[in-house]
C-alpha positions as CSV (number, residue, x, y, z in Angstrom):
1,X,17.0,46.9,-50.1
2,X,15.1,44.1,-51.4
3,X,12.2,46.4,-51.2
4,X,13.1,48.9,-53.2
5,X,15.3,47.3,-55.7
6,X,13.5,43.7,-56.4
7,X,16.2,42.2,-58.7
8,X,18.7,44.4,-59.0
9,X,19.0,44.6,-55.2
10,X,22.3,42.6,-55.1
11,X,23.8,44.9,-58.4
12,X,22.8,47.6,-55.7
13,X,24.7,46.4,-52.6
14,X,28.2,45.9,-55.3
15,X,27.4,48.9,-56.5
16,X,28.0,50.6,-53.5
17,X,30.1,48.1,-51.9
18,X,32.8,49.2,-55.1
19,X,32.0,52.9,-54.3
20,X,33.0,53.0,-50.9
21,X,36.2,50.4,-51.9
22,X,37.2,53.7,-54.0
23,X,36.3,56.0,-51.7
24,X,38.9,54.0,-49.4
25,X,36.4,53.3,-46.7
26,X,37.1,49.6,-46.3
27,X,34.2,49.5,-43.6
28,X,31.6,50.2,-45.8
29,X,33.0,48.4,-48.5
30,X,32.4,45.1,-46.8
31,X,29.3,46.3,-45.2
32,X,27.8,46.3,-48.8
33,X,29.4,43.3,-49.9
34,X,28.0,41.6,-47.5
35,X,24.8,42.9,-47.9
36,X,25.1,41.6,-51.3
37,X,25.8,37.8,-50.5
38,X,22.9,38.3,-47.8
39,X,20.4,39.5,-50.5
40,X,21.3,36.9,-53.3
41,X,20.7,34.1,-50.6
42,X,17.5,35.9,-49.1
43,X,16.9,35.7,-53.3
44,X,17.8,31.9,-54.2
45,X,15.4,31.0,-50.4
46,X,12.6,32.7,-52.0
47,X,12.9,30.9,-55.5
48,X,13.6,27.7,-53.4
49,X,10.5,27.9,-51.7
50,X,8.6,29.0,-54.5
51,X,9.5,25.9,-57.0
52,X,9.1,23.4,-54.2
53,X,5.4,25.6,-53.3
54,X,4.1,24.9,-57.0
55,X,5.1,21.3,-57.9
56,X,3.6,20.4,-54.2
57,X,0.3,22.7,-55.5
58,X,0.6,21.2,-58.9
59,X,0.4,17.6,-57.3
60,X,-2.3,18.5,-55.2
61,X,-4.8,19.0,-57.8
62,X,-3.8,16.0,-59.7
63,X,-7.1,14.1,-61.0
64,X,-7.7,10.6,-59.7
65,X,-7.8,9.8,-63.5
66,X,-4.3,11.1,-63.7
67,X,-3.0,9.5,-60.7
68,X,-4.2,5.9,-62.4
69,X,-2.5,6.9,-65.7
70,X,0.3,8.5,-64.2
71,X,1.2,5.9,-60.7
72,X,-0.4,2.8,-62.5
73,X,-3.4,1.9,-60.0
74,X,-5.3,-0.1,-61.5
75,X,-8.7,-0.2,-59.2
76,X,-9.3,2.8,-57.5
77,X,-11.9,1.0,-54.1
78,X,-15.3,2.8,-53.8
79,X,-16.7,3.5,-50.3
């Protein structure tokens, strides 16, 4: 579902979640819905991960000139 909708892949799942509610096929109806709480937390992981993926990146390629500025060290020791 993810696959084929991206984004709108939990507006999907309600969609047919409220189709099959009208239909009066209460199986289906939660089937969907709970396809759609899956999705929107398969969703929020994914953005997690990515956020916490970039700021670690981001710090990774931090300059020693910006580590001085930025965590105060005043001599950095030569080898």
């Amino acid at each position: 579902m993810i696959k084929q909708y991206g984004k709108d892949a939990p507006k999907q799942a309600a969609l047919r979640s409220n189709a099959a509610l009208d239909a009066g096929d209460s199986f289906n109806h939660e089937l969907w819905l709970r396809v759609a709480m899956a999705v929107v937390a398969v969703q929020f992981h994914k953005q997690d991960r990515e956020i916490i993926y970039s700021t670690s990146l981001a710090a990774a390629h931090t300059s020693a000139s910006e580590k001085v500025l930025r965590f105060g060290i005043a001599r950095i020791p030569r080898f």
